[in-house]
Biotite code that builds the C-alpha atoms (Angstrom):
import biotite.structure as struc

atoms = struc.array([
    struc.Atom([-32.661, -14.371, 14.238], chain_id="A", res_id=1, res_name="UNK", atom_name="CA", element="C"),
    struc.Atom([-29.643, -14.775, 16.266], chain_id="A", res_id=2, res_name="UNK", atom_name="CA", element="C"),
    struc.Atom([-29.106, -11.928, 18.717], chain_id="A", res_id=3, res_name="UNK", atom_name="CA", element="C"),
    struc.Atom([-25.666, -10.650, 18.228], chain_id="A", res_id=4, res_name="UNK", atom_name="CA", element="C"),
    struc.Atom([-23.941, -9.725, 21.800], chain_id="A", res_id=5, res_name="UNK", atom_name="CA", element="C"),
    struc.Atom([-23.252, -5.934, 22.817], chain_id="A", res_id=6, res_name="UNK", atom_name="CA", element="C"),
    struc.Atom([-19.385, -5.636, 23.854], chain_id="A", res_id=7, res_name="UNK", atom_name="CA", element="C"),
    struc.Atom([-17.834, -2.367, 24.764], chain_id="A", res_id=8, res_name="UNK", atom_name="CA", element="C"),
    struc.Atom([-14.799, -1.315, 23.578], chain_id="A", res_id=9, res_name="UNK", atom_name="CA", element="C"),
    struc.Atom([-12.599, -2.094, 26.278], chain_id="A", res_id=10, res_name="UNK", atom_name="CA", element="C"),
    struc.Atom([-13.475, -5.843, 26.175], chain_id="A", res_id=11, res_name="UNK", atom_name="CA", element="C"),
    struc.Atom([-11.243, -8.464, 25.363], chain_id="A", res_id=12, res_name="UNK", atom_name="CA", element="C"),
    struc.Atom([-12.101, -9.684, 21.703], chain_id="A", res_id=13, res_name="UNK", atom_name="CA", element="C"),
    struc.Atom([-13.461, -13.009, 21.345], chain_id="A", res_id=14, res_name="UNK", atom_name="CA", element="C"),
    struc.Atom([-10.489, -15.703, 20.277], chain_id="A", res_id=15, res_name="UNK", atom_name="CA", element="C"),
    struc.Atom([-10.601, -16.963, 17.095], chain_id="A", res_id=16, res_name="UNK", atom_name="CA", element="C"),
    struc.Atom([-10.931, -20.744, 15.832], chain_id="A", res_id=17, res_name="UNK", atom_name="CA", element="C"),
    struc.Atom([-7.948, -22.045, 15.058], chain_id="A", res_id=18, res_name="UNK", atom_name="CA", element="C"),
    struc.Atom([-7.282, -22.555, 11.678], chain_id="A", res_id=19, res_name="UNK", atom_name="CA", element="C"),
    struc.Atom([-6.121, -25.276, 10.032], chain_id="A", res_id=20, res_name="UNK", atom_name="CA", element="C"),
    struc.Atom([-4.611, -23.309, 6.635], chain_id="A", res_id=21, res_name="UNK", atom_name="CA", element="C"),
    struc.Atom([-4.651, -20.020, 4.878], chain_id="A", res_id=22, res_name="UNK", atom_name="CA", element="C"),
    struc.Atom([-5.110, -18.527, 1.524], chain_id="A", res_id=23, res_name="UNK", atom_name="CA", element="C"),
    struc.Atom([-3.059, -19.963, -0.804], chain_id="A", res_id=24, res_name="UNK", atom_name="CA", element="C"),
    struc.Atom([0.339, -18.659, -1.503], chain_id="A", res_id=25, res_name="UNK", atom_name="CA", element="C"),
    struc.Atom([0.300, -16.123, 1.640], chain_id="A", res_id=26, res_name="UNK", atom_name="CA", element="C"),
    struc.Atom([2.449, -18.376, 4.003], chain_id="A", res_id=27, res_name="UNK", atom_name="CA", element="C"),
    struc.Atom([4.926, -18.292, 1.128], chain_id="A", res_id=28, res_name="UNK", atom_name="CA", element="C"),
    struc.Atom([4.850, -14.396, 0.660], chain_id="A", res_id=29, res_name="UNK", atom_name="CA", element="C"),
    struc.Atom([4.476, -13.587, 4.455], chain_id="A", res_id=30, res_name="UNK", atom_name="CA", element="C"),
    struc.Atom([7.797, -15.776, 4.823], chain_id="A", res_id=31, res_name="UNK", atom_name="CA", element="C"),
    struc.Atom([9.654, -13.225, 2.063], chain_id="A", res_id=32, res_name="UNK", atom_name="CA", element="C"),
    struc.Atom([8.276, -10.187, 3.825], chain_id="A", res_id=33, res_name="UNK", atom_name="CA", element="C"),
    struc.Atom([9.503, -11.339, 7.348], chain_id="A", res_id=34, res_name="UNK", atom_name="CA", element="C"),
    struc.Atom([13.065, -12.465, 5.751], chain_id="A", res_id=35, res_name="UNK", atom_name="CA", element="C"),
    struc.Atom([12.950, -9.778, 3.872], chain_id="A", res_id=36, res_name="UNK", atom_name="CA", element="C"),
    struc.Atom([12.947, -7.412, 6.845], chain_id="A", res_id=37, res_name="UNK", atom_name="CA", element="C"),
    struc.Atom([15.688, -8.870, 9.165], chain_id="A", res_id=38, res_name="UNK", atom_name="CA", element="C"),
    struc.Atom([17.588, -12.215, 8.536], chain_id="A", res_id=39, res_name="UNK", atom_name="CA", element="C"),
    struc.Atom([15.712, -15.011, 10.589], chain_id="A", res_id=40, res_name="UNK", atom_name="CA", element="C"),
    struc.Atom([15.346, -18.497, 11.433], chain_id="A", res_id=41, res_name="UNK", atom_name="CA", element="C"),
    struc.Atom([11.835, -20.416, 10.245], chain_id="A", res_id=42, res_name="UNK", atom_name="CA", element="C"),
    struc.Atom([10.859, -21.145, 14.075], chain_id="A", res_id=43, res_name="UNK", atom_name="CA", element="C"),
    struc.Atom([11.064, -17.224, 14.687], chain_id="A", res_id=44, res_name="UNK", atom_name="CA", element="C"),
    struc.Atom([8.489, -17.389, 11.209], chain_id="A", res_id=45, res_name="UNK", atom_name="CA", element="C"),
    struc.Atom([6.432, -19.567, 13.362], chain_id="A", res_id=46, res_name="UNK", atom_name="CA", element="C"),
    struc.Atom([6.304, -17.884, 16.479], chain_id="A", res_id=47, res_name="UNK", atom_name="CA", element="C"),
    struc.Atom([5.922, -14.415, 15.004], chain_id="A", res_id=48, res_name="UNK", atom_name="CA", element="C"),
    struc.Atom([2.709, -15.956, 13.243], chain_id="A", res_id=49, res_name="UNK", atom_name="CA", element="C"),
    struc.Atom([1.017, -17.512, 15.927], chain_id="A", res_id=50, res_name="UNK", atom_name="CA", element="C"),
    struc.Atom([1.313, -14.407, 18.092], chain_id="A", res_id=51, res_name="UNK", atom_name="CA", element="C"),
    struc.Atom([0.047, -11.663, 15.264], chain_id="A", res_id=52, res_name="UNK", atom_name="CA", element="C"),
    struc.Atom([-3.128, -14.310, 14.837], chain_id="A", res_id=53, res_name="UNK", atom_name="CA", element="C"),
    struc.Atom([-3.436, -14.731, 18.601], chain_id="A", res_id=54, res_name="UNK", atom_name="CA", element="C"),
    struc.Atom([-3.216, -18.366, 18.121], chain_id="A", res_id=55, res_name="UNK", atom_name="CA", element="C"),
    struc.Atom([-5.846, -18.794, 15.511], chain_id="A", res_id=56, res_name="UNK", atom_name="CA", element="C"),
    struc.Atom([-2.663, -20.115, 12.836], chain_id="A", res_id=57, res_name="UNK", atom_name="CA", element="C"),
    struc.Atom([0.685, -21.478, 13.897], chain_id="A", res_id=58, res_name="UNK", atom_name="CA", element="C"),
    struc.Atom([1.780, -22.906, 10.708], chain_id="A", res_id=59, res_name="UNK", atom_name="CA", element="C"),
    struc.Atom([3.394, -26.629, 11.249], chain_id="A", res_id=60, res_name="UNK", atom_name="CA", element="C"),
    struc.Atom([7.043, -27.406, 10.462], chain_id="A", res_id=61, res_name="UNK", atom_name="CA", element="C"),
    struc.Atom([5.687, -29.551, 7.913], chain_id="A", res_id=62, res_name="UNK", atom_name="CA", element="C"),
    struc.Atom([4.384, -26.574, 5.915], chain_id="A", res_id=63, res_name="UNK", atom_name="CA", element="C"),
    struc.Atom([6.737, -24.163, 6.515], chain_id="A", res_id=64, res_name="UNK", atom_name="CA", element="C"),
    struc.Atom([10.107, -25.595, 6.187], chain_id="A", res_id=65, res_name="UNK", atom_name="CA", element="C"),
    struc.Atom([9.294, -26.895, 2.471], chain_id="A", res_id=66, res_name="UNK", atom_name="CA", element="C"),
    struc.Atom([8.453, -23.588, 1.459], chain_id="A", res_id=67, res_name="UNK", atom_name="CA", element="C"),
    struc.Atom([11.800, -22.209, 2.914], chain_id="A", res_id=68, res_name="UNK", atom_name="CA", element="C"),
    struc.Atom([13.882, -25.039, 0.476], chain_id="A", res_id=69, res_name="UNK", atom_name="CA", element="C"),
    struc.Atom([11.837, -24.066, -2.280], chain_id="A", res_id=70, res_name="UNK", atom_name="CA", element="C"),
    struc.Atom([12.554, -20.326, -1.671], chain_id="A", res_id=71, res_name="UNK", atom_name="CA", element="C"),
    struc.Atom([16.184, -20.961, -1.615], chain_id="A", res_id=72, res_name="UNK", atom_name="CA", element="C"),
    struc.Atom([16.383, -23.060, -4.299], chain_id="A", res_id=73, res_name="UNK", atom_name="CA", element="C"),
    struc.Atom([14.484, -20.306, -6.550], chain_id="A", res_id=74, res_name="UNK", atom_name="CA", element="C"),
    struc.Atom([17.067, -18.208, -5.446], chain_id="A", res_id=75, res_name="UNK", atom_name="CA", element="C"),
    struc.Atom([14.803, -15.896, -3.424], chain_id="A", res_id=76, res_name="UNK", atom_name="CA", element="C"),
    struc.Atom([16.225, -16.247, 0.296], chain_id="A", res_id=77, res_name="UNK", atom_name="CA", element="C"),
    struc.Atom([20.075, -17.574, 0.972], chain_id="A", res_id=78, res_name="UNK", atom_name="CA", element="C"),
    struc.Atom([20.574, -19.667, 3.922], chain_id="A", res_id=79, res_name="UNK", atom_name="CA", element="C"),
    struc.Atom([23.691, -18.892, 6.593], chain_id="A", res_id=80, res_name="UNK", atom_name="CA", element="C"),
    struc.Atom([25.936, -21.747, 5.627], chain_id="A", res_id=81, res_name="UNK", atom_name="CA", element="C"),
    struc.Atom([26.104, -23.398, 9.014], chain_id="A", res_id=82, res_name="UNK", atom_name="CA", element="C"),
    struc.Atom([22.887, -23.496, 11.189], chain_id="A", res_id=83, res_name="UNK", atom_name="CA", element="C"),
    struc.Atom([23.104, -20.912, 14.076], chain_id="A", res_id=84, res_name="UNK", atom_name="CA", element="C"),
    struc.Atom([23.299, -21.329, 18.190], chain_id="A", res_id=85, res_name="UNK", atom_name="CA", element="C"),
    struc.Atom([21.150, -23.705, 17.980], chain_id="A", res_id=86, res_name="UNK", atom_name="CA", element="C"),
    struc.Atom([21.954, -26.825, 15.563], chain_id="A", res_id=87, res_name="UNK", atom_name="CA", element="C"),
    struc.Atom([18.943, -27.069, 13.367], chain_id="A", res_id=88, res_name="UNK", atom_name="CA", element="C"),
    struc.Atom([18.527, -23.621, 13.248], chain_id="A", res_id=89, res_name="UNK", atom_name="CA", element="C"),
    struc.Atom([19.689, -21.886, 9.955], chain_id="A", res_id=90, res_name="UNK", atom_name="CA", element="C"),
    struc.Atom([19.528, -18.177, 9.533], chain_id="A", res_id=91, res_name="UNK", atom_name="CA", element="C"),
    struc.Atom([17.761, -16.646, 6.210], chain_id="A", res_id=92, res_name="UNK", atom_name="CA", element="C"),
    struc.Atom([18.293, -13.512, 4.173], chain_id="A", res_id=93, res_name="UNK", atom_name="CA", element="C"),
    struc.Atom([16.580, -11.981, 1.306], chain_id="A", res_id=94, res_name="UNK", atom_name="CA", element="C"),
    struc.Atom([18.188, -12.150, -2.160], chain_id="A", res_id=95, res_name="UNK", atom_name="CA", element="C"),
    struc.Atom([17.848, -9.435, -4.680], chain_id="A", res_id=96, res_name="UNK", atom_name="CA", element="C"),
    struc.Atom([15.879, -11.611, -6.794], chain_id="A", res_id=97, res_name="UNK", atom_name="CA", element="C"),
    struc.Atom([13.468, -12.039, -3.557], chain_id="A", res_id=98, res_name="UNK", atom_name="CA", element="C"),
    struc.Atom([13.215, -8.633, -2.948], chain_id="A", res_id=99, res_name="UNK", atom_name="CA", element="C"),
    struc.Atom([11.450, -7.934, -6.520], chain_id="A", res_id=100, res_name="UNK", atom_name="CA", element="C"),
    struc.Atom([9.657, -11.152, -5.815], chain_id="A", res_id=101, res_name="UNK", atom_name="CA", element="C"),
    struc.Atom([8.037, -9.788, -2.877], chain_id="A", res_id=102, res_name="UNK", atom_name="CA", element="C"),
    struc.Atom([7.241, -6.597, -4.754], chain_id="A", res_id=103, res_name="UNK", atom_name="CA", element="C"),
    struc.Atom([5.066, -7.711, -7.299], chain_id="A", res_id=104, res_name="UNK", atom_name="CA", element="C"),
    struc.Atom([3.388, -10.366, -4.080], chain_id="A", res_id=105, res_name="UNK", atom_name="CA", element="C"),
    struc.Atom([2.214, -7.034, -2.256], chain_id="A", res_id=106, res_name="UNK", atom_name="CA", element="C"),
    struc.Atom([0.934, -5.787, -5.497], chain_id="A", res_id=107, res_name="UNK", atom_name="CA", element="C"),
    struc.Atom([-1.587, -8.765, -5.731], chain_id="A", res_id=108, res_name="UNK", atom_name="CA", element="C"),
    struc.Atom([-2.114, -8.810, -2.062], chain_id="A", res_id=109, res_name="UNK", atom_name="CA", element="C"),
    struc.Atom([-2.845, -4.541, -2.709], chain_id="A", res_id=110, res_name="UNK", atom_name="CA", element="C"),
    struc.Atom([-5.710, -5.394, -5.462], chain_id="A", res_id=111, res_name="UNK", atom_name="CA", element="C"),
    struc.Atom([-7.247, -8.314, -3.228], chain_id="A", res_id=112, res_name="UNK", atom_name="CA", element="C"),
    struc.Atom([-9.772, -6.644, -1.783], chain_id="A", res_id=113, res_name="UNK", atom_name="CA", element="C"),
    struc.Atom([-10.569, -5.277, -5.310], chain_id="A", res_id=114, res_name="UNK", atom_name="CA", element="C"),
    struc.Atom([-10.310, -8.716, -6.585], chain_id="A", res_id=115, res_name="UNK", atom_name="CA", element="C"),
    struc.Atom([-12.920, -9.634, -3.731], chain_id="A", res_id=116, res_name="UNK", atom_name="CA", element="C"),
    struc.Atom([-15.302, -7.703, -4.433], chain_id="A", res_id=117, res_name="UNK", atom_name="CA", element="C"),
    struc.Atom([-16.320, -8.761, -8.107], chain_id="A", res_id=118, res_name="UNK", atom_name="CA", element="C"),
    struc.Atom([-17.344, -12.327, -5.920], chain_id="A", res_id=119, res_name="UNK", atom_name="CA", element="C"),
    struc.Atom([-18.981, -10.385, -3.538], chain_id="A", res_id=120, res_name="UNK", atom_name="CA", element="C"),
    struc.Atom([-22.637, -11.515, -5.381], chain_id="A", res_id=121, res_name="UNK", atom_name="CA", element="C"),
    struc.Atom([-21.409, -15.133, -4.532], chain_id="A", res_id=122, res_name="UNK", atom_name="CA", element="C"),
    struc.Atom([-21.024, -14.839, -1.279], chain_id="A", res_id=123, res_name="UNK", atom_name="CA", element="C"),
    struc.Atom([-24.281, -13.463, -0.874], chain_id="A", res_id=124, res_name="UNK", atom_name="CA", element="C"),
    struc.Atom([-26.058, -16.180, -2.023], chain_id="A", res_id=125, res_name="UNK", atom_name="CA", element="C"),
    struc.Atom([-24.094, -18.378, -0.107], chain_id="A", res_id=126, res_name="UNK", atom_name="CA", element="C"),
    struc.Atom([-24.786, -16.383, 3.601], chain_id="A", res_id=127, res_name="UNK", atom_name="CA", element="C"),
    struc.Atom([-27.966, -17.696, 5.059], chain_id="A", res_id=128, res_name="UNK", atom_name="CA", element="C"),
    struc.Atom([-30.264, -15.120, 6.803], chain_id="A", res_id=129, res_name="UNK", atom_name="CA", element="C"),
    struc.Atom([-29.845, -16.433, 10.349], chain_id="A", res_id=130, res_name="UNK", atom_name="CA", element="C"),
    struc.Atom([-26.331, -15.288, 10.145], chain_id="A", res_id=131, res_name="UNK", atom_name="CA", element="C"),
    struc.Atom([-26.446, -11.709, 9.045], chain_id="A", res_id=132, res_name="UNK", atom_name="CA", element="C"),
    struc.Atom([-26.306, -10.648, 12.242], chain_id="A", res_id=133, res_name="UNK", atom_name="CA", element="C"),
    struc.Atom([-22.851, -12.266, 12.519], chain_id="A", res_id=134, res_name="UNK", atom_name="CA", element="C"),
    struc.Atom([-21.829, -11.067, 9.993], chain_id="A", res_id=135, res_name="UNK", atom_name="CA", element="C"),
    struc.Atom([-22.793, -7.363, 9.891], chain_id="A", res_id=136, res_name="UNK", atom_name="CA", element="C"),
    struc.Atom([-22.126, -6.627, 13.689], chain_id="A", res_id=137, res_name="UNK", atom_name="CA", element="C"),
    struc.Atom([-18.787, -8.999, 13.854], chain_id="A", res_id=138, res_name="UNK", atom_name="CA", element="C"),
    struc.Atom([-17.819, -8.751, 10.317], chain_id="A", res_id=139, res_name="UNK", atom_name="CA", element="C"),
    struc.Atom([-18.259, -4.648, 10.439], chain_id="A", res_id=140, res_name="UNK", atom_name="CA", element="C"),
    struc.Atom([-16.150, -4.861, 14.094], chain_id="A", res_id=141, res_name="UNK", atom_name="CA", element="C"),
    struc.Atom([-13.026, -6.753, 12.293], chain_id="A", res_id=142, res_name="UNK", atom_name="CA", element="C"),
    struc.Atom([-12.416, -4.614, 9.775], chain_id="A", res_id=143, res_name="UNK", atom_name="CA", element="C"),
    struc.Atom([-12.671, -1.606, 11.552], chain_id="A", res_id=144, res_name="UNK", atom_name="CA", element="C"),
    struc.Atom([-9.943, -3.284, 14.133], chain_id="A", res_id=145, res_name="UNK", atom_name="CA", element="C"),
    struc.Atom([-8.197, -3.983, 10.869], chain_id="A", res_id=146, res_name="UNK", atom_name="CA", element="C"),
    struc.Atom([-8.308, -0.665, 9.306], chain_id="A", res_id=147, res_name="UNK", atom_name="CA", element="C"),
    struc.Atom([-7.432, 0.839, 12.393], chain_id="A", res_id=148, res_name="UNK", atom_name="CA", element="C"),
    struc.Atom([-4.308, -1.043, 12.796], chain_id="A", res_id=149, res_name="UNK", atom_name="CA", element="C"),
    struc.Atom([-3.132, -0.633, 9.166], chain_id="A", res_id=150, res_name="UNK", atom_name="CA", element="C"),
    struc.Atom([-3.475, 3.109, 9.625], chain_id="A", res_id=151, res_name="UNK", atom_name="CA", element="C"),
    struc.Atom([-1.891, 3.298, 12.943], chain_id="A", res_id=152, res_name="UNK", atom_name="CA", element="C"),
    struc.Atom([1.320, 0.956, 12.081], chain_id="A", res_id=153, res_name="UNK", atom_name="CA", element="C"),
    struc.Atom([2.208, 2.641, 9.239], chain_id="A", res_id=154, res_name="UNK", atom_name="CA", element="C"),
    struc.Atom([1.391, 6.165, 9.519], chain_id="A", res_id=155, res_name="UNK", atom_name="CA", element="C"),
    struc.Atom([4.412, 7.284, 10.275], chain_id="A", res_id=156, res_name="UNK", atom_name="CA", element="C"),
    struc.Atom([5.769, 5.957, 6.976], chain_id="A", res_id=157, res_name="UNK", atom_name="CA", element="C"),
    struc.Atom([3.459, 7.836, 4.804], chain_id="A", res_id=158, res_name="UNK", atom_name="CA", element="C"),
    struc.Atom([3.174, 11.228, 3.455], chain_id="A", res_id=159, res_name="UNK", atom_name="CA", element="C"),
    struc.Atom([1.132, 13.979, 5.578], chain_id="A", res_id=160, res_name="UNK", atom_name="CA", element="C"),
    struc.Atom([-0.835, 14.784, 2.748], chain_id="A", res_id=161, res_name="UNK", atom_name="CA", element="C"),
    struc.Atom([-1.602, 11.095, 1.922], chain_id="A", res_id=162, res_name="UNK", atom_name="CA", element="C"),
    struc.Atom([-2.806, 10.144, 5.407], chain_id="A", res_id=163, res_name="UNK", atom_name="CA", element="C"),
    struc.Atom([-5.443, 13.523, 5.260], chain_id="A", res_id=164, res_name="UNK", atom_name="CA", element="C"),
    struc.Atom([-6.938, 11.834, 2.180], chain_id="A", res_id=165, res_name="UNK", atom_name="CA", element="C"),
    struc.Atom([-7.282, 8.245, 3.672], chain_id="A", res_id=166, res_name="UNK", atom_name="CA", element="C"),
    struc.Atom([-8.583, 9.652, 6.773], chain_id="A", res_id=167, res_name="UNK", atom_name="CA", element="C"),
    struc.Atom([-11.325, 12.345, 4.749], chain_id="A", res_id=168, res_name="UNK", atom_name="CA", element="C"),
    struc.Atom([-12.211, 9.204, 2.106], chain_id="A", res_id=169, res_name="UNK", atom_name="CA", element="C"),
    struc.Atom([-13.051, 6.982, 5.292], chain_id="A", res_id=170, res_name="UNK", atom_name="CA", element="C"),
    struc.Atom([-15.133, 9.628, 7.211], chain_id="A", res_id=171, res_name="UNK", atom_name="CA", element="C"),
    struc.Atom([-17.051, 10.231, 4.188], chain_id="A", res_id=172, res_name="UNK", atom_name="CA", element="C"),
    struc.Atom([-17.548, 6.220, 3.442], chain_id="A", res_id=173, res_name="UNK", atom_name="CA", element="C"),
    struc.Atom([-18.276, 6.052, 7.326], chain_id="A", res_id=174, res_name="UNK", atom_name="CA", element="C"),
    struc.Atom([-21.333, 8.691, 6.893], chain_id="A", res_id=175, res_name="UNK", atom_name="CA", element="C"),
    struc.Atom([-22.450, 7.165, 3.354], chain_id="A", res_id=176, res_name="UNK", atom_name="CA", element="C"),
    struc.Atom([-22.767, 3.831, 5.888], chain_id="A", res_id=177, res_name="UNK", atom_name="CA", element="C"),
    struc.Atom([-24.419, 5.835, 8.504], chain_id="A", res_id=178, res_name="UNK", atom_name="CA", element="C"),
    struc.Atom([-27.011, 7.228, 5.857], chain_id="A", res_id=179, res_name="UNK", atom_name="CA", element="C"),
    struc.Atom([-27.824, 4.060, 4.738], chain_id="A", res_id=180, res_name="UNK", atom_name="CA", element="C"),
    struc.Atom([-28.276, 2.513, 8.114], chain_id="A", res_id=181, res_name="UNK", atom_name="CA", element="C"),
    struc.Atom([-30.829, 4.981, 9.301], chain_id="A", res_id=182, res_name="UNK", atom_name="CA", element="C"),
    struc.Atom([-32.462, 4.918, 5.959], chain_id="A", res_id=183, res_name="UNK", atom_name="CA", element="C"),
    struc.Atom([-32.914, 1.179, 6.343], chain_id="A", res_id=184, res_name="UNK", atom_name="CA", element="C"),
    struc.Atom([-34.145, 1.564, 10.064], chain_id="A", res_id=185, res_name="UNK", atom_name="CA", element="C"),
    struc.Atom([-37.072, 3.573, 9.322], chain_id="A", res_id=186, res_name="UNK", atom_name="CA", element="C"),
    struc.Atom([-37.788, 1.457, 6.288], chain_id="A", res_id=187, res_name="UNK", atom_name="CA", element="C"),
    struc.Atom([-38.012, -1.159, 9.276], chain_id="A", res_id=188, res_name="UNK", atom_name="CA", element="C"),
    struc.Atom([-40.291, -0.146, 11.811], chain_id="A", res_id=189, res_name="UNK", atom_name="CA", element="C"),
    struc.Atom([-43.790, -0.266, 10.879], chain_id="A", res_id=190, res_name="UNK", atom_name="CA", element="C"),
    struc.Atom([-45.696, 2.761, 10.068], chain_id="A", res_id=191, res_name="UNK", atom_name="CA", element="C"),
    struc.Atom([-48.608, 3.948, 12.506], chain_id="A", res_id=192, res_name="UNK", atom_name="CA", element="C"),
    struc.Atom([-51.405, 4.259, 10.519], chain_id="A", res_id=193, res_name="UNK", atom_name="CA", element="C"),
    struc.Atom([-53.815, 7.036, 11.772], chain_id="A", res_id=194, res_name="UNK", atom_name="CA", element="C"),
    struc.Atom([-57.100, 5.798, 13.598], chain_id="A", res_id=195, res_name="UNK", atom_name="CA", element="C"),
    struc.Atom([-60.809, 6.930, 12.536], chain_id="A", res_id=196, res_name="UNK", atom_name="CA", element="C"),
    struc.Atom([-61.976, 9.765, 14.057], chain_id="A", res_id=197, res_name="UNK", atom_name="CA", element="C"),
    struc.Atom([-65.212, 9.543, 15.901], chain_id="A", res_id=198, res_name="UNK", atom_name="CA", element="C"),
    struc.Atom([-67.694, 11.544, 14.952], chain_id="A", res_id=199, res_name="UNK", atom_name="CA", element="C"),
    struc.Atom([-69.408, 13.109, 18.083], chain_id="A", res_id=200, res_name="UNK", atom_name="CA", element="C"),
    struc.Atom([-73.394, 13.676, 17.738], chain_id="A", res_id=201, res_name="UNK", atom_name="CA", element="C"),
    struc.Atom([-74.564, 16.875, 19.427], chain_id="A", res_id=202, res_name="UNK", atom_name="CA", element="C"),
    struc.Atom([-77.525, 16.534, 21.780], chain_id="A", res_id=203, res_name="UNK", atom_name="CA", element="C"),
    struc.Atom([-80.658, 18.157, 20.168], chain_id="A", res_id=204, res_name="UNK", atom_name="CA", element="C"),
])
């Protein structure tokens, strides 16, 4: 089995593969929500991408500027009528009709992971043994860096009360995890099985 490589917390994390395209329909919604929270230009789109992936996507011109016609022409986003400082750059703004658009997109995107889940047994079958490691010790690192994020950018926009519960929910899923883990260690290492005793013969 591969040997998955100890890193301590203050090293850099390994860069990603580039990718070549995302799930489908996110570039579309992840346009709205960036519109949606300042007006913007689709090369801003771009670079604002490419630097929240570290480089792993920077969605082509190719790809992006269709979707930004076909926003517009639903009516979701309104484009400045003449391009900005620079002459093939238009600036973009969220339409009312956009804004409920987006809503029910963060809904869905909300229930993915629930989604997800009822294919978990699929993607099971489809992980070969020689990459567990890889994807327990990596996998199990990402989403904590992801979880930790989440909480940290947006705590400040939620409730007190609310982030006591997320925090008490994920220390008690953390121990559940731990549990399990140590369970399944000593299920691991083999048992010592007790030697015969000799029997010792007194002299006569």
């Amino acid at each position: 089995m591969r040997q998955a490589k100890d890193r301590s917390e203050d090293e850099e994390p390994i860069a990603h593969s580039r990718l070549h395209s995302a799930p489908k329909g996110l570039l579309r919604y992840y346009i709205l929500h960036k519109i949606a929270q300042k007006p913007i230009h689709g090369y801003e789109i771009i670079q604002d991408i490419d630097s929240k992936t570290e480089g792993a996507w920077r969605p082509g011109a190719g790809s992006l500027y269709p979707i930004l016609k076909k926003l517009v022409s639903e009516g979701l986003i309104k484009a400045d009528p003449e391009p900005s400082d620079e002459a093939t750059r238009r600036v973009y703004h969220i339409t009312p009709k956009g804004v409920e658009s987006l809503a029910h997109a963060k809904e869905m995107f909300t229930n993915f992971q629930q989604r997800f889940g009822s294919l978990r047994r699929l993607f099971i079958e489809l992980i070969d043994p020689e990459n567990l490691a890889t994807f327990f010790v990596d996998g199990s690192n990402r989403q904590f860096q992801m979880a930790q994020e989440m909480l940290e950018s947006k705590q400040n926009k939620i409730p007190q009360t609310d982030l006591e519960y997320i925090l008490k929910e994920y220390t008690l899923n953390l121990e559940r995890q731990m549990n399990w883990a140590n369970r399944m260690l000593n299920r691991s290492r083999p048992k010592l099985t007790p030697t015969a005793r000799t029997k010792t013969v007194k002299p006569q």
